[in-house]
C-alpha positions, 0 to 999 in steps of 0.5 A: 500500500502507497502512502499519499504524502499532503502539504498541508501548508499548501491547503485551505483551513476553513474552520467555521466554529473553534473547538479544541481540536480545531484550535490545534489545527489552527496553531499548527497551520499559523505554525507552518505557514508563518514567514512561508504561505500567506494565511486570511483569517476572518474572526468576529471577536477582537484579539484581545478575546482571542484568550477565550479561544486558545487554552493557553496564554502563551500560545495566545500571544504567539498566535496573534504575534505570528499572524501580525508581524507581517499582516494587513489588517482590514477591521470592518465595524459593520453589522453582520448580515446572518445577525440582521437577517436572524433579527429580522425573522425573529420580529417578523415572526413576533409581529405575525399573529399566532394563527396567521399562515407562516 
């Protein structure tokens, strides 16, 4: 049997939701990638949250030190389009009668 041999470095990384096994994965990839491929992350939390996402400190700080230290930055202060859609339907429904056809 052949073994198949993958650059990861060479790989999109989309992770939708982070939990443990995807923050390693995420460390790994901002690991091999630095200073060798270019990386987009998008987040909806500032970094000085990111602690909340990373179970230690310091690999918190070697992260976003790694992610900075050649980036450019594009912070959009603009009301998510899922969150408006989501509030939306929410008032849509609670101002639609209970028996009224959806």
């Amino acid at each position: 049997m052949s073994k198949i041999s993958v650059d990861t470095a060479r790989l999109p990384l989309l992770l939708n939701e982070l939990r443990l096994p995807a923050i390693g994965r995420l460390w790994q990839d901002i690991a091999v990638r630095y200073e060798r491929r270019s990386l987009m992350i998008t987040a909806n939390q500032p970094f000085g949250d990111w602690g909340k996402v990373f179970p230690d400190p310091a690999m918190t700080v070697a992260a976003i030190d790694r992610l900075v230290h050649h980036a450019t930055i594009f912070e959009m202060n603009v009301e998510s389009y899922r969150r408006r859609t989501a509030v939306g339907r929410k008032l849509k429904a609670e101002l639609q009668p209970a028996d009224a056809p959806a």
